[in-house]
N, CA, C and O atoms as CSV, one atom per row, in Angstrom:
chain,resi,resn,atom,element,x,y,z
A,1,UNK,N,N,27.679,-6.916,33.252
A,1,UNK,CA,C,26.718,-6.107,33.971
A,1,UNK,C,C,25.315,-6.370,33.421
A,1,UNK,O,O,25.227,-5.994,32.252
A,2,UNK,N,N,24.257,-6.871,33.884
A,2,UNK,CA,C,22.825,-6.813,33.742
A,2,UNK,C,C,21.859,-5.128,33.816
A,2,UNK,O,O,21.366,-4.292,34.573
A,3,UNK,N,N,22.088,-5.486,32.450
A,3,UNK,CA,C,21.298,-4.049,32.290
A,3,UNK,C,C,19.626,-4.321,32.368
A,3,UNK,O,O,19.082,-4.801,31.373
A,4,UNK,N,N,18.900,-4.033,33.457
A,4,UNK,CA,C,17.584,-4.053,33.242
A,4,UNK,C,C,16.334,-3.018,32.352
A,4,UNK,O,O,16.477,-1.797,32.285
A,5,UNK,N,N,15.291,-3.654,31.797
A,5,UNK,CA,C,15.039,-2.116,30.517
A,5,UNK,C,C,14.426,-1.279,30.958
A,5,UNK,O,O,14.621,-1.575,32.137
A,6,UNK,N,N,13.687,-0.261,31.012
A,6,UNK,CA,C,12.916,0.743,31.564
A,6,UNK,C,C,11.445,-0.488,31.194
A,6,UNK,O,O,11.474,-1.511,30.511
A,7,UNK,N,N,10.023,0.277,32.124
A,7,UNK,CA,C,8.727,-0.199,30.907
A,7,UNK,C,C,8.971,0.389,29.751
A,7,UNK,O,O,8.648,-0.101,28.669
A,8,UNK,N,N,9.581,1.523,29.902
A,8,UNK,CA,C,9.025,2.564,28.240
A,8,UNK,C,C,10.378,1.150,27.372
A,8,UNK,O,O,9.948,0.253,26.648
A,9,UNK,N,N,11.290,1.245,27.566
A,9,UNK,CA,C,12.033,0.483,26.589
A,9,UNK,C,C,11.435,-0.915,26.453
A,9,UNK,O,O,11.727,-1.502,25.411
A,10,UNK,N,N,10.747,-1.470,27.215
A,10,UNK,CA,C,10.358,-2.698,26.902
A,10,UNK,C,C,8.850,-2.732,26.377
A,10,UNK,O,O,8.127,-3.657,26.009
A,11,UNK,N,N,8.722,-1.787,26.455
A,11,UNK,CA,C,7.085,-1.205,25.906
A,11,UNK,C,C,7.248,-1.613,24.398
A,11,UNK,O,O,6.518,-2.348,23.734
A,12,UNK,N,N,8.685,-0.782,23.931
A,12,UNK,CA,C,8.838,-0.383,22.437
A,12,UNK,C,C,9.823,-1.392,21.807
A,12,UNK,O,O,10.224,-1.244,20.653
A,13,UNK,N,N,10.232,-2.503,22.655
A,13,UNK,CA,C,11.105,-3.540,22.419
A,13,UNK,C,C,10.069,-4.054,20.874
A,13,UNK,O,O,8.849,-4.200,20.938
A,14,UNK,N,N,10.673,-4.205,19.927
A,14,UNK,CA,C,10.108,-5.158,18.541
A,14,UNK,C,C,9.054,-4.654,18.263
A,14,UNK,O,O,8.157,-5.480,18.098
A,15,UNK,N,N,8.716,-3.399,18.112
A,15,UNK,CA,C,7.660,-2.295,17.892
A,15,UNK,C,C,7.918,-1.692,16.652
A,15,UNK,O,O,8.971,-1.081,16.470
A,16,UNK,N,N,6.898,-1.826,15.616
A,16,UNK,CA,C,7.183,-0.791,14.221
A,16,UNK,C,C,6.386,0.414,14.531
A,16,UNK,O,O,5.321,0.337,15.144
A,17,UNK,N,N,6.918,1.587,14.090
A,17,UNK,CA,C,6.278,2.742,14.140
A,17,UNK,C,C,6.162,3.545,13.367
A,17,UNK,O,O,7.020,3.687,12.495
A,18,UNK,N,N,5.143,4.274,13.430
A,18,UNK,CA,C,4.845,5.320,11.759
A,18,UNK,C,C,4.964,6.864,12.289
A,18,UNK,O,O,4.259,7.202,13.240
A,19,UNK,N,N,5.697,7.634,11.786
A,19,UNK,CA,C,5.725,8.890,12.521
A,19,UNK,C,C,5.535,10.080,10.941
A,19,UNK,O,O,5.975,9.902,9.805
A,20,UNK,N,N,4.962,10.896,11.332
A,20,UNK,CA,C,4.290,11.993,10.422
A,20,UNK,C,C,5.304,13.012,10.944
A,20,UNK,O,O,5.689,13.008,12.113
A,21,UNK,N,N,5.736,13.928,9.974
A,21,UNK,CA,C,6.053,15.699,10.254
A,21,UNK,C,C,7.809,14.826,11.020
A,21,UNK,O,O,8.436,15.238,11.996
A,22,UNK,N,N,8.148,13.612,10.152
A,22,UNK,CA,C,9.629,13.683,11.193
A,22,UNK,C,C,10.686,14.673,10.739
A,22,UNK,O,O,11.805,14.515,11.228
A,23,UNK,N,N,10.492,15.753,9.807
A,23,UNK,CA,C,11.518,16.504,9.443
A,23,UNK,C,C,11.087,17.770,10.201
A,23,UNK,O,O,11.879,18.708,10.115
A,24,UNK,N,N,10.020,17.957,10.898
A,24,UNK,CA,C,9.989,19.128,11.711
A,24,UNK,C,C,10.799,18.994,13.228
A,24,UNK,O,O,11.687,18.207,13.557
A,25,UNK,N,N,10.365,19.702,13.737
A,25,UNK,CA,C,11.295,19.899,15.205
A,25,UNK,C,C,10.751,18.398,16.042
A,25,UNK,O,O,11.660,17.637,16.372
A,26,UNK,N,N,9.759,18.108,16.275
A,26,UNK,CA,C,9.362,17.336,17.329
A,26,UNK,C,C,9.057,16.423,16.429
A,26,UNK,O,O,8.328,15.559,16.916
A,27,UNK,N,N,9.368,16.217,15.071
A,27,UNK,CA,C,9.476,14.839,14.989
A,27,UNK,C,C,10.710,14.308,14.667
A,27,UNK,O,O,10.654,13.090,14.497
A,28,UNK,N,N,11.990,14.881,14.500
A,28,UNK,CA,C,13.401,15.023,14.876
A,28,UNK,C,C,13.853,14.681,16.031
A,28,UNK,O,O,14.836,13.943,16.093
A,29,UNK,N,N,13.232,15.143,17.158
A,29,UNK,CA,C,13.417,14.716,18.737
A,29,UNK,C,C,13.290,13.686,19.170
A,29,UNK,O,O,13.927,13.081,20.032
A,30,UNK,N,N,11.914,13.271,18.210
A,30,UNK,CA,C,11.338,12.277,18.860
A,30,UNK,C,C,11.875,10.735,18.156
A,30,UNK,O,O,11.872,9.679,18.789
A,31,UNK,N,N,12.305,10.873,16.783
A,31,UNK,CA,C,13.151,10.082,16.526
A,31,UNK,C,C,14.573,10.089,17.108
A,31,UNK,O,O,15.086,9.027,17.458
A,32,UNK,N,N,15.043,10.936,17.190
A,32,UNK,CA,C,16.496,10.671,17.956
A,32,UNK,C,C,16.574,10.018,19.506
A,32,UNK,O,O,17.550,9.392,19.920
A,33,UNK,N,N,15.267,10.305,20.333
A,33,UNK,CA,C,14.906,9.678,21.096
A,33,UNK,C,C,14.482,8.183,21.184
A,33,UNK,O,O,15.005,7.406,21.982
A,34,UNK,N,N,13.590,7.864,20.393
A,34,UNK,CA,C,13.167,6.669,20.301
A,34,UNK,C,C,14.404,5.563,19.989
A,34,UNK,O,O,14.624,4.639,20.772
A,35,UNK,N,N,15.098,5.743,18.890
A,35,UNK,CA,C,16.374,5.855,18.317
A,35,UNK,C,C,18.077,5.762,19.784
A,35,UNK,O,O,19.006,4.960,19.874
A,36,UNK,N,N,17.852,6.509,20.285
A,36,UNK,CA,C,18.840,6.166,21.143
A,36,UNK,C,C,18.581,5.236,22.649
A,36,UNK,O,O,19.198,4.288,23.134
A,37,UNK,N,N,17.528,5.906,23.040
A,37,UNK,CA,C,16.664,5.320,24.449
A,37,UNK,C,C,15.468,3.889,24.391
A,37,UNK,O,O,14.616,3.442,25.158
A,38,UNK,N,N,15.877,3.610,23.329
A,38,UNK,CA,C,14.921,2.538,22.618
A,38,UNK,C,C,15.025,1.799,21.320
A,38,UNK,O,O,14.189,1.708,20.422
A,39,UNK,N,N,16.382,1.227,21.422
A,39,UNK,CA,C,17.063,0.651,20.561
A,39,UNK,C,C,16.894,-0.621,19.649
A,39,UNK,O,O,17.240,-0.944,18.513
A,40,UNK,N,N,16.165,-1.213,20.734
A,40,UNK,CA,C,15.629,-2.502,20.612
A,40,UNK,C,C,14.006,-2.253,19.709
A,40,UNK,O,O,13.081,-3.047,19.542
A,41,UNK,N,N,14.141,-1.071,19.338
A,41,UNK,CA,C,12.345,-0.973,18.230
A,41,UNK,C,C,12.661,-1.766,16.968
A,41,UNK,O,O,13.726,-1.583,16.377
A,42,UNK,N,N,11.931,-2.471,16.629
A,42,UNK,CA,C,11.966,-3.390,15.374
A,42,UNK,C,C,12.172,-2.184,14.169
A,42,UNK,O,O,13.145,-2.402,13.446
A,43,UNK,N,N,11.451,-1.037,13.878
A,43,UNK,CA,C,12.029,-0.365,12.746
A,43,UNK,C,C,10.959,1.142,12.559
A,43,UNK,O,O,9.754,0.930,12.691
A,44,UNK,N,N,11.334,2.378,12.309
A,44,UNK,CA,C,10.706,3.446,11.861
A,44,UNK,C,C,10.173,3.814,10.948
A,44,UNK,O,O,10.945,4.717,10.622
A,45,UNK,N,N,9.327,3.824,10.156
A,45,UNK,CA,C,8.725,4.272,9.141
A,45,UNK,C,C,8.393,5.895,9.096
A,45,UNK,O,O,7.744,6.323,10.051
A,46,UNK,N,N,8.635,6.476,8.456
A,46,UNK,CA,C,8.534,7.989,8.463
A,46,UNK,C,C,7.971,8.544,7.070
A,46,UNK,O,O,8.542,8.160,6.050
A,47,UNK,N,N,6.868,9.438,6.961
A,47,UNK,CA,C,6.302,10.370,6.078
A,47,UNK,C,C,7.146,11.446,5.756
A,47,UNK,O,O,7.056,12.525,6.342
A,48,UNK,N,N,8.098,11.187,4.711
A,48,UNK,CA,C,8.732,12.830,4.461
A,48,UNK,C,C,8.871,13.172,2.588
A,48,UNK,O,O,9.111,12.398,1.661
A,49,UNK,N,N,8.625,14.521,2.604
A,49,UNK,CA,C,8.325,14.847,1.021
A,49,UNK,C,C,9.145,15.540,0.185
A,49,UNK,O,O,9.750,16.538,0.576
A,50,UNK,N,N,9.205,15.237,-0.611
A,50,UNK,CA,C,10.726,16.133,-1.568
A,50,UNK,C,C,10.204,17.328,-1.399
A,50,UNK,O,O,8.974,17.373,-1.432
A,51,UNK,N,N,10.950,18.609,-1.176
A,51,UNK,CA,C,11.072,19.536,-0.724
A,51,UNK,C,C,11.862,20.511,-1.152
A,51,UNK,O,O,12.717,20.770,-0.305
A,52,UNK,N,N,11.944,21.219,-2.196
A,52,UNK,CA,C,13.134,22.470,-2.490
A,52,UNK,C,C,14.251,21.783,-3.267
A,52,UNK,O,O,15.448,22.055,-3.186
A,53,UNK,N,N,13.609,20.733,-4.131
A,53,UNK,CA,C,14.507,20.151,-5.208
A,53,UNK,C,C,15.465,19.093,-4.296
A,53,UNK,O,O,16.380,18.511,-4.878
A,54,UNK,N,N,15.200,18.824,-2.640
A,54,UNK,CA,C,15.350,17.871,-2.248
A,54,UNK,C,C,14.517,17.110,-2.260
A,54,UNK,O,O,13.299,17.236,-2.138
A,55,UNK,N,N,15.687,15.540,-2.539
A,55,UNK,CA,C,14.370,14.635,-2.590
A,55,UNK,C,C,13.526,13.818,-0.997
A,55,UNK,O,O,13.175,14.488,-0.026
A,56,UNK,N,N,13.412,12.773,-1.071
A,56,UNK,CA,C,12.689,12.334,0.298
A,56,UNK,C,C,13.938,11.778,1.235
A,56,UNK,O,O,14.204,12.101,2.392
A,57,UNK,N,N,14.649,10.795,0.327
A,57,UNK,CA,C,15.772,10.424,1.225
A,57,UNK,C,C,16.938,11.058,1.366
A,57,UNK,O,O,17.588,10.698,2.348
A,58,UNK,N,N,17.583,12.200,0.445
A,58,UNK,CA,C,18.130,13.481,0.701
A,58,UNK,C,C,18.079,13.795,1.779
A,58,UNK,O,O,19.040,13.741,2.547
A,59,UNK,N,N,16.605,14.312,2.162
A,59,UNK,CA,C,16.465,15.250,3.351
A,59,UNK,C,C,16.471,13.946,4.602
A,59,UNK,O,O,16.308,14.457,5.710
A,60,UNK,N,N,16.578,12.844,4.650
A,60,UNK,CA,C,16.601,12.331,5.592
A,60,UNK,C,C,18.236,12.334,5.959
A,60,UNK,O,O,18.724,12.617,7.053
A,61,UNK,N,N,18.823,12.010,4.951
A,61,UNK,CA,C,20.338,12.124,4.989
A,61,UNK,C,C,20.710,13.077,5.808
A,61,UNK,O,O,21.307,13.031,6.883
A,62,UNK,N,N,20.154,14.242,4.973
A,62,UNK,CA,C,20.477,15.681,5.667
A,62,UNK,C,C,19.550,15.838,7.741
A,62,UNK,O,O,20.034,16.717,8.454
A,63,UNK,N,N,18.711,15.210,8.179
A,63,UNK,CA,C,18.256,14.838,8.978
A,63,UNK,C,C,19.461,14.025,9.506
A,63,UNK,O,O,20.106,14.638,10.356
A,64,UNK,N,N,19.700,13.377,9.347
A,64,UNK,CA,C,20.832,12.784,10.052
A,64,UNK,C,C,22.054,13.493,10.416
A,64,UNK,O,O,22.540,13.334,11.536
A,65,UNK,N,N,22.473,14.102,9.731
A,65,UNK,CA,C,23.387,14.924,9.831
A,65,UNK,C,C,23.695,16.037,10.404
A,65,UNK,O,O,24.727,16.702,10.313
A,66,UNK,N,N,22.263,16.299,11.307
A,66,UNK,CA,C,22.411,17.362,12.212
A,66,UNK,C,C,22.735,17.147,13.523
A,66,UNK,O,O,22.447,16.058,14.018
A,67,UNK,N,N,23.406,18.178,14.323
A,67,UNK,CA,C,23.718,17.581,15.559
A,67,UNK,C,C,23.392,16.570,16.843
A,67,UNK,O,O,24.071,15.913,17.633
A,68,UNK,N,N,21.532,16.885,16.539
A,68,UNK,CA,C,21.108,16.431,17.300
A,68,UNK,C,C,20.846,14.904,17.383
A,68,UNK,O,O,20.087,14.306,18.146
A,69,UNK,N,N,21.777,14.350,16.271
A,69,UNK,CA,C,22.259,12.813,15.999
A,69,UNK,C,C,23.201,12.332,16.401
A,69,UNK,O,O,23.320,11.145,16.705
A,70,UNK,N,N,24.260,13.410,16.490
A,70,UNK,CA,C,25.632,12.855,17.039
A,70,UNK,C,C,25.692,12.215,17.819
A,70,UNK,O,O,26.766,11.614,17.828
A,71,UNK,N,N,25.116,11.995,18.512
A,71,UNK,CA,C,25.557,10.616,19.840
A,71,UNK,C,C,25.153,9.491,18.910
A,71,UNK,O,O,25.976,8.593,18.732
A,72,UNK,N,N,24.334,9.451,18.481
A,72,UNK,CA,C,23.996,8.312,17.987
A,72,UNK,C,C,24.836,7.889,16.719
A,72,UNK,O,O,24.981,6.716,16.374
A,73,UNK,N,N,25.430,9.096,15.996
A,73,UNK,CA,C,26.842,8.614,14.964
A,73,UNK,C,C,27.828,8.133,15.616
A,73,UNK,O,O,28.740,7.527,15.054
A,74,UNK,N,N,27.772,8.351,16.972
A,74,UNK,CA,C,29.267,7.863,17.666
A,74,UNK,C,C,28.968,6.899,18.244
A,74,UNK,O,O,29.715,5.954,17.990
A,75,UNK,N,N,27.876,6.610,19.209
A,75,UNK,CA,C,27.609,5.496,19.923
A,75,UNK,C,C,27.082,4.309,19.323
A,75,UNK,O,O,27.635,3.210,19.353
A,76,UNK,N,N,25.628,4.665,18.595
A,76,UNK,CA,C,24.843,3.397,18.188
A,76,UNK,C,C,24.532,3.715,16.349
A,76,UNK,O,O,23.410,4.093,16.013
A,77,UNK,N,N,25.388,3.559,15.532
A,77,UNK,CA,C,25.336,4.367,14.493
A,77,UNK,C,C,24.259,3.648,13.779
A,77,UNK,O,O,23.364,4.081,13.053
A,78,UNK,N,N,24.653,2.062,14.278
A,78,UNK,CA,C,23.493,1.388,13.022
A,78,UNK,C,C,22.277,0.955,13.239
A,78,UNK,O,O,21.670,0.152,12.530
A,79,UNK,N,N,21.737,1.681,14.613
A,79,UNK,CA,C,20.151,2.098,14.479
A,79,UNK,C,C,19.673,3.122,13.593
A,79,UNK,O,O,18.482,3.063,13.285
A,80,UNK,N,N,20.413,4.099,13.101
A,80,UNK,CA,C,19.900,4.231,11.942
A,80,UNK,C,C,19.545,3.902,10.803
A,80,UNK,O,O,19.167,4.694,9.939
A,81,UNK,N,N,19.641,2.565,10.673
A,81,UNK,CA,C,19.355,1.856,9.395
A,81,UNK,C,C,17.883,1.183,9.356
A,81,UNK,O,O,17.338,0.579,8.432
A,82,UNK,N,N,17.291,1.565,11.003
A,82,UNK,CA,C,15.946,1.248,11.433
A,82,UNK,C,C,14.895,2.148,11.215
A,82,UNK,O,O,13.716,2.116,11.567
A,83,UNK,N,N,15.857,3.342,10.260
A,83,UNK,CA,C,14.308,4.519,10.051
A,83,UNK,C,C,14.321,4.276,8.493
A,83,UNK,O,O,15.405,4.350,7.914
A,84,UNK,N,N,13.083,3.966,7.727
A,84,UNK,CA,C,12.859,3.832,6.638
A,84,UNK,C,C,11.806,5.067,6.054
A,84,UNK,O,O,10.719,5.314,6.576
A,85,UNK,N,N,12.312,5.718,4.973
A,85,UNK,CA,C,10.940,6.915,4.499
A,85,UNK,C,C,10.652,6.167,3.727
A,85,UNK,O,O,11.176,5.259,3.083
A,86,UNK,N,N,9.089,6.951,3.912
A,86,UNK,CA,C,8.039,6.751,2.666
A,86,UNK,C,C,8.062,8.282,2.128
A,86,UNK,O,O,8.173,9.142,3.001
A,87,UNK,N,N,7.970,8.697,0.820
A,87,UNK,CA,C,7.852,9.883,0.027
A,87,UNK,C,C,6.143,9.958,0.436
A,87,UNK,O,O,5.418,8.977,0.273
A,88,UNK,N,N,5.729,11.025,0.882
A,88,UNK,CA,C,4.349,11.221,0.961
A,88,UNK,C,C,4.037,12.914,1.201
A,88,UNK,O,O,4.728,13.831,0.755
A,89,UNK,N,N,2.961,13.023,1.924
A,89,UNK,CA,C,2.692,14.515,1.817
A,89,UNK,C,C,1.125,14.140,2.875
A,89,UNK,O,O,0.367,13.311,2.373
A,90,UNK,N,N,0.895,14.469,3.631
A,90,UNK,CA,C,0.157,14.349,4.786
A,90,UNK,C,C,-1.640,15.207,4.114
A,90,UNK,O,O,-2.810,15.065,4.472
A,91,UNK,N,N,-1.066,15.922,3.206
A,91,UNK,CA,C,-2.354,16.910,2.472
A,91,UNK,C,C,-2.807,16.209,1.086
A,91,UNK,O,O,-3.613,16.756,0.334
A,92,UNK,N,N,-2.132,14.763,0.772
A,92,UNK,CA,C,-2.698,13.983,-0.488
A,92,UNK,C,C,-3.542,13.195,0.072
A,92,UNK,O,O,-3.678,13.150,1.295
A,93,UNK,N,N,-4.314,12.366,-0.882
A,93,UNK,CA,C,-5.067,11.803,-0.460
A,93,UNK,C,C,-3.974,9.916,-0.009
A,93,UNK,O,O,-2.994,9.424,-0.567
A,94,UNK,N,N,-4.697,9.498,1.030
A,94,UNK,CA,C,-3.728,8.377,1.455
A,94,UNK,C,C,-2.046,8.635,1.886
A,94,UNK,O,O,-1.068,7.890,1.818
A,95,UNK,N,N,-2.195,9.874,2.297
A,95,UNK,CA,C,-0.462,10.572,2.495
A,95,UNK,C,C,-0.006,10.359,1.111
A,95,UNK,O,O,1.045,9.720,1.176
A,96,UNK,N,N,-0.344,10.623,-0.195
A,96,UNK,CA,C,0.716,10.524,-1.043
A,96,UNK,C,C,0.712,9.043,-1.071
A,96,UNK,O,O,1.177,8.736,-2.169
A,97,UNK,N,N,0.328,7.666,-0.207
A,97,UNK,CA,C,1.195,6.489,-0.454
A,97,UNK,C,C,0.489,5.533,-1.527
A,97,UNK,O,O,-0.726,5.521,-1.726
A,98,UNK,N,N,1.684,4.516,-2.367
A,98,UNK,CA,C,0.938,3.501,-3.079
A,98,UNK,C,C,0.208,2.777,-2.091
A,98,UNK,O,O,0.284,2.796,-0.863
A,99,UNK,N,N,-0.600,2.061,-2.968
A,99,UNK,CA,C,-1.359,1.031,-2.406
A,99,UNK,C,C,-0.552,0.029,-1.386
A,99,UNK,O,O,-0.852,-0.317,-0.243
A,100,UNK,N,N,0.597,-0.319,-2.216
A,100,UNK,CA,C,1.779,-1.156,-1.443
A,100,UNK,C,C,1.928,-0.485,-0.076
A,100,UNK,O,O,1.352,-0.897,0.931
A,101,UNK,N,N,2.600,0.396,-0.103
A,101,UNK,CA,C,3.171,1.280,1.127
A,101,UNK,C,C,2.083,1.286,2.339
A,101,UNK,O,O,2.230,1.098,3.546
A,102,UNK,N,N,1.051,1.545,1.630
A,102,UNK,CA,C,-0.662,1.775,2.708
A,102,UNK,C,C,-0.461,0.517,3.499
A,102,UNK,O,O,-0.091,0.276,4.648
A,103,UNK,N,N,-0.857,-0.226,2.421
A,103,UNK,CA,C,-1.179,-2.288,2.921
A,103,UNK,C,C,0.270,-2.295,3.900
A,103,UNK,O,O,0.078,-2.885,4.963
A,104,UNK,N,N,1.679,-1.748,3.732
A,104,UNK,CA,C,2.133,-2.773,4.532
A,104,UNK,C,C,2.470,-1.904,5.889
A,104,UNK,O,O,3.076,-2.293,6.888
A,105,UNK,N,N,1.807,-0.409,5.588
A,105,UNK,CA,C,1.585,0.387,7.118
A,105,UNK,C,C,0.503,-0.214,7.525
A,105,UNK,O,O,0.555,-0.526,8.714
A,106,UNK,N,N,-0.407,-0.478,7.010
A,106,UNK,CA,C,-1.582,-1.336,7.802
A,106,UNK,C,C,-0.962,-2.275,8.332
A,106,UNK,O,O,-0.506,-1.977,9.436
A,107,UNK,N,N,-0.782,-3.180,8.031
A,107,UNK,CA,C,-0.404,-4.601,8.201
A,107,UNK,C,C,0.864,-4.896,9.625
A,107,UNK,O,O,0.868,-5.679,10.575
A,108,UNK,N,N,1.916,-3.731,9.104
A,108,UNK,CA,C,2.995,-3.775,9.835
A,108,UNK,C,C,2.983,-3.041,11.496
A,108,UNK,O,O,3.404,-3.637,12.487
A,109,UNK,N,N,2.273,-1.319,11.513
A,109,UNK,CA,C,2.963,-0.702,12.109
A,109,UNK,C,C,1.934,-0.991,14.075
A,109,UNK,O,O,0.844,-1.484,14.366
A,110,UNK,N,N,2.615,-0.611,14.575
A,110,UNK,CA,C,1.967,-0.613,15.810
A,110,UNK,C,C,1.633,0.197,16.633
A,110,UNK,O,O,0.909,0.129,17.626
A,111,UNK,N,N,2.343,1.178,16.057
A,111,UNK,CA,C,2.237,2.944,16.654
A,111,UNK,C,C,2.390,4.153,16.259
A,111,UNK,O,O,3.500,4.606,16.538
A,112,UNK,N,N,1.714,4.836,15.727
A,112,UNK,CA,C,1.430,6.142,15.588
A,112,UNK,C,C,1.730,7.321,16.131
A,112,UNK,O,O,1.292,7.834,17.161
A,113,UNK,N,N,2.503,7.706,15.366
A,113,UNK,CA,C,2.632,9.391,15.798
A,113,UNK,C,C,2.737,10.601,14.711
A,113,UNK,O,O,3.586,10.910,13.876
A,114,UNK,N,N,1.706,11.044,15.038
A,114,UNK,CA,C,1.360,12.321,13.970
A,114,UNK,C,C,1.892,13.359,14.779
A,114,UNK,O,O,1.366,13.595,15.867
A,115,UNK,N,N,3.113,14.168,14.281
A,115,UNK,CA,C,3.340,14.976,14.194
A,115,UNK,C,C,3.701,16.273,13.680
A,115,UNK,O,O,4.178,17.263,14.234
A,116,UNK,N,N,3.284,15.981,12.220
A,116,UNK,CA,C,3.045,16.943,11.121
A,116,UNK,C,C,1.812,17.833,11.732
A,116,UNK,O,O,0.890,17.516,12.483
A,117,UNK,N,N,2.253,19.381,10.954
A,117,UNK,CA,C,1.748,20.463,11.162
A,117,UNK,C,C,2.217,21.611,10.158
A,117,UNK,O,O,3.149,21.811,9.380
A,118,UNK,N,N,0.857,22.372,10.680
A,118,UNK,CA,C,1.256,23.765,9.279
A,118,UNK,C,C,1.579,24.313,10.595
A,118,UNK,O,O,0.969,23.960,11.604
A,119,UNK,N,N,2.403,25.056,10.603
A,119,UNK,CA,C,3.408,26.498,11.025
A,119,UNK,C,C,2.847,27.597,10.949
A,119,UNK,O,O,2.780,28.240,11.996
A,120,UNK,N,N,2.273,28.169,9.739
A,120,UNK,CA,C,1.956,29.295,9.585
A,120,UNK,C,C,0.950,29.931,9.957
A,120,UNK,O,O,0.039,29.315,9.404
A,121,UNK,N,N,0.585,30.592,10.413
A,121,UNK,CA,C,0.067,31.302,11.573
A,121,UNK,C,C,-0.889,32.362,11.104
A,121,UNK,O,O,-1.738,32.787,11.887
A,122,UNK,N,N,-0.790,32.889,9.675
A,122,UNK,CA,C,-1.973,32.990,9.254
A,122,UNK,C,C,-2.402,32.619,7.873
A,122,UNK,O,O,-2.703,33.244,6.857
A,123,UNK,N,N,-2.327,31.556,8.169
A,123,UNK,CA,C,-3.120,30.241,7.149
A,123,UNK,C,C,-4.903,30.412,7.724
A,123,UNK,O,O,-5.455,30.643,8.800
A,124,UNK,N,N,-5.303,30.168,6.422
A,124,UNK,CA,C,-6.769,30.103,6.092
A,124,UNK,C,C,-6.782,28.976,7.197
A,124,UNK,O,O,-5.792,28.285,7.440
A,125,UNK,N,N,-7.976,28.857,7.836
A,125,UNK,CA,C,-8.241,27.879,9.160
A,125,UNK,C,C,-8.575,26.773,7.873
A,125,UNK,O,O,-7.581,26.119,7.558
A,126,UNK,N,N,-9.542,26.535,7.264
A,126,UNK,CA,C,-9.546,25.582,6.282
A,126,UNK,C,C,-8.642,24.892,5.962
A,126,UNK,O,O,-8.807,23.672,5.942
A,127,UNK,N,N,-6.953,25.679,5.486
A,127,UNK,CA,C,-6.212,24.948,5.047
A,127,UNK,C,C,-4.912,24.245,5.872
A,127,UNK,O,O,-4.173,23.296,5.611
A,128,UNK,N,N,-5.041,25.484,7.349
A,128,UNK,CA,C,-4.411,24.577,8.471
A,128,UNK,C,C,-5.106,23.425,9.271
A,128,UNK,O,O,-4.545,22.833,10.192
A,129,UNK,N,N,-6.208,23.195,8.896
A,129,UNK,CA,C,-6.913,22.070,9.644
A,129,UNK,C,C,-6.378,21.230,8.292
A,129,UNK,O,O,-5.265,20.741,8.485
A,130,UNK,N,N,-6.773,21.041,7.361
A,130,UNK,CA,C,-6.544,20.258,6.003
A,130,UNK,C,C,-4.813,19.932,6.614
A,130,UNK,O,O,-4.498,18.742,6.654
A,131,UNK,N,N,-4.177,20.556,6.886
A,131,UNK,CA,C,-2.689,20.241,7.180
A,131,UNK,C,C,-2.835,19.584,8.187
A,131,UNK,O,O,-2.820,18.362,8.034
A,132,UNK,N,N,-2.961,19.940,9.089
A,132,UNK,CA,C,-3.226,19.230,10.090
A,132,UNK,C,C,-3.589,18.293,10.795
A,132,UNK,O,O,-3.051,17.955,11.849
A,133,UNK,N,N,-4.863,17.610,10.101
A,133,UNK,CA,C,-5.419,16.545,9.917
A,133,UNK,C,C,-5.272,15.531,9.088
A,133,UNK,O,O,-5.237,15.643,7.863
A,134,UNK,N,N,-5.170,14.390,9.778
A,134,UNK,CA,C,-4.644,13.297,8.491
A,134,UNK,C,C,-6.292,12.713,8.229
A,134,UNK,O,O,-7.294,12.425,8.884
A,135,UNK,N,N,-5.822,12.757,6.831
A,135,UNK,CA,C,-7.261,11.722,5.921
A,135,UNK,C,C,-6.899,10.309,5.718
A,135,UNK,O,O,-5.882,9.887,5.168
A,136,UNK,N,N,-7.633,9.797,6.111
A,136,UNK,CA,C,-7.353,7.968,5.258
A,136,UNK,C,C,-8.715,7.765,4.371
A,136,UNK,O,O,-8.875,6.737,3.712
């Protein structure tokens, strides 16, 4: 059978991507999406930070392991081996990253998605924009 691709799948065919906030809700989605409906992406790069004596790739583990993966544990399991973390923190300076990590998100990625965010609702406006906003 000739499967023809969508544009969006051939958009993202051999595409590296950098995604911010992927341990929140919509950046969970949006990897499991990209991830199942767009298989053919060359590889994920993701911003996530040790957290509650979890560490960075812990919580990705544990990210995986929630339901909203299961198709993809059953169907296409070893696109997951296409999301790679970086340990960072979106409120350091350079996300938290070495020099290495920076140079080869420069160098490598092709698409952006910031989806990190502060939550809290009454946060000093100062320090939810500071969250909010990425610095380079």
């Amino acid at each position: 059978m000739n499967e023809s691709k969508s544009e969006i799948q051939s958009f993202y065919k051999d595409k590296i991507i950098f995604i911010t906030g992927a341990s929140g809700f919509m950046g969970k989605v949006l990897i499991e999406k990209l991830l199942y409906s767009c298989s053919d992406l060359n590889k994920i790069y993701i911003l996530i930070r040790t957290k509650k004596s979890r560490s960075y790739d812990n919580r990705l583990e544990d990210i995986f392991k929630l339901p909203l993966f299961q198709r993809i544990r059953t169907e296409k399991p070893q696109v997951l081996k296409k999301v790679i973390p970086f340990n960072g923190d979106i409120c350091s300076n350079n996300l938290g990253l070495t020099d290495k990590e920076r140079e080869q998100l420069i160098n490598e990625v092709n698409i952006i998605f910031h989806c990190a965010a502060c939550l809290q609702m009454n946060a000093k406006l100062k320090d939810a924009v500071e969250m909010n906003m990425v610095r380079y």
